[in-house]
C-alpha positions, -999 to +999 in steps of 0.1 A: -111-046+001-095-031-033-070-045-059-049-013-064-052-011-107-012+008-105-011+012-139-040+032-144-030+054-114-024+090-128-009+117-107-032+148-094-028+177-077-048+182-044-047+216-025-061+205+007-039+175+015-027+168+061-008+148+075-025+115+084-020+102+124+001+065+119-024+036+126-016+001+133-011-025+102-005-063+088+004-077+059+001-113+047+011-136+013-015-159-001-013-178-034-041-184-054-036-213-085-026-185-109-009-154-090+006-146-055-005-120-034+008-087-009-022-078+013-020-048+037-047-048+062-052-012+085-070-010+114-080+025+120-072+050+150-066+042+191-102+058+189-121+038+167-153+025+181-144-008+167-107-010+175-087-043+166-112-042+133-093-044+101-107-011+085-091-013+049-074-041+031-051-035-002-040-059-026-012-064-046-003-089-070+029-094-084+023-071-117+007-045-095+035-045-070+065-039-096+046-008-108+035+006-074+076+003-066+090+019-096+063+053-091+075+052-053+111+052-065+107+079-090+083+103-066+104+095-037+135+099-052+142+067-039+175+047-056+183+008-057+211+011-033+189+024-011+167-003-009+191-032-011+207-013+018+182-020+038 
């Protein structure tokens, strides 16, 4: 399981990057006394030996989830119409 640190995420260049196959995936809100919390849990591929497994888990917190928004608007392009749109 990892708590995604946003703000200390720098940008890099990779040269061998693909094109990942979509897997199957859940989120879930849980509070805590002091914060709230996004989780997204993954699962893997059709071919895992352990299908139905959650394979990754990543964390969000309120904080964490403001930054990791604005760096997907700005890479993406992505404008606040757009997302109220939706």
């Amino acid at each position: 399981m990892a708590s995604i640190l946003v703000g200390q995420m720098q940008k890099v260049s990779k040269m061998n990057t693909n094109i990942h196959e979509p897997v199957a995936a859940d989120y879930s809100v849980f509070r805590t006394r002091d914060n709230t919390y996004f989780q997204i849990d993954t699962y893997g591929s059709a071919e895992r030996k352990m299908r139905g497994k959650c394979s990754q888990s990543i964390q969000f917190d309120r904080s964490s989830a403001i930054a990791l928004m604005r760096l997907l608007a700005r890479e993406l392009n992505i404008t606040l119409e757009e997302l109220i749109e939706g």
